[in-house]
C-alpha positions as semicolon CSV with decimal commas, in nm:
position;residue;x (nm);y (nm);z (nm)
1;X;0,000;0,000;0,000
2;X;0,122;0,369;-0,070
3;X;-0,008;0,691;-0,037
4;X;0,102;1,049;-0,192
5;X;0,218;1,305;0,100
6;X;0,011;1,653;0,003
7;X;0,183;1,983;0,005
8;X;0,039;2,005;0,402
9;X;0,229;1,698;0,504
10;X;-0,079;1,510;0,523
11;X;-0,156;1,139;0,432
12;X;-0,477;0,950;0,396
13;X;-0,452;0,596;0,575
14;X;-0,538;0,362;0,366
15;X;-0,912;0,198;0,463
16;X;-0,740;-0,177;0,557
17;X;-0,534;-0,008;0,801
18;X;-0,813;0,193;0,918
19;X;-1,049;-0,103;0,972
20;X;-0,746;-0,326;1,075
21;X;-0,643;-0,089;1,388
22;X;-1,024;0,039;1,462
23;X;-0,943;0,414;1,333
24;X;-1,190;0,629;1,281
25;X;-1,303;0,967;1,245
26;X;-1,147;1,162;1,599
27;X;-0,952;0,879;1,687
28;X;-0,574;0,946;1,809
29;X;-0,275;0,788;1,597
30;X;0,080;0,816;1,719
31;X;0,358;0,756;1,445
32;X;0,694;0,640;1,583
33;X;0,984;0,523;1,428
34;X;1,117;0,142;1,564
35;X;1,508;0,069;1,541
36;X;1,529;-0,034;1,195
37;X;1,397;0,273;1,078
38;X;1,075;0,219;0,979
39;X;0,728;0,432;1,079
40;X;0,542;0,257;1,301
41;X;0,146;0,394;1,339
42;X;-0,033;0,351;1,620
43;X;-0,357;0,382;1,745
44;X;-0,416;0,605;2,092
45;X;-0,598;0,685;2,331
46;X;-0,994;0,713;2,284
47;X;-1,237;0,794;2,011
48;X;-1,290;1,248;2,079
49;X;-1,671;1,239;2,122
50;X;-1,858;1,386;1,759
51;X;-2,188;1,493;1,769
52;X;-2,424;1,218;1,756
53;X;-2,743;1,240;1,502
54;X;-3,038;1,171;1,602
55;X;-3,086;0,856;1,412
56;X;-2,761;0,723;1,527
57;X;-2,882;0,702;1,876
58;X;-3,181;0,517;1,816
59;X;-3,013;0,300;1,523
60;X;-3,080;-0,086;1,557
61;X;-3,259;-0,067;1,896
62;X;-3,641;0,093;1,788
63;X;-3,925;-0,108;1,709
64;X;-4,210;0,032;1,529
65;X;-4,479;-0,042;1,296
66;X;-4,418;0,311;1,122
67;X;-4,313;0,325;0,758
68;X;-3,943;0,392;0,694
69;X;-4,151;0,759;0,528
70;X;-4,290;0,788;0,878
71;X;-3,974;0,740;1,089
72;X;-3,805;0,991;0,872
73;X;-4,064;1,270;0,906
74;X;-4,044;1,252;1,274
75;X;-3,679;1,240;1,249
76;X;-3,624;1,554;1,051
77;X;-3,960;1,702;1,253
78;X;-4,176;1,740;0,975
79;X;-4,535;1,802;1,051
């Protein structure tokens, strides 16, 4: 896997090594190098808390007899 370095210094980590080490959105990564040279990246510390929609928090747990055109309406408070 490579990446391109962008005229900030920045890098995109490549979505295996995203999934592999759980990184996501606000999470902490640490780069280090070991002793032959090589950049190590780590994950750290814990995900910074985002603001949550208010589907997200209800996601997988509700159950309703309401129409997916129904559950969105209330979500986005249509009348």
């Amino acid at each position: 896997m490579s990446t391109t370095v962008t005229s900030k210094g920045q890098v995109t980590i490549p979505k295996k090594v995203r999934d592999r080490l759980g990184i996501t959105p606000g999470s902490e990564v640490e780069f280090s190098l070991n002793e032959q040279g090589d950049v190590v990246l780590l994950k750290r510390g814990r995900k910074r808390p985002t603001k949550q929609s208010p589907f997200a928090k209800i996601r997988g747990i509700v159950k309703t007899d309401l129409t997916t055109d129904q559950i969105m309406a209330l979500m986005r408070g249509d009348d």
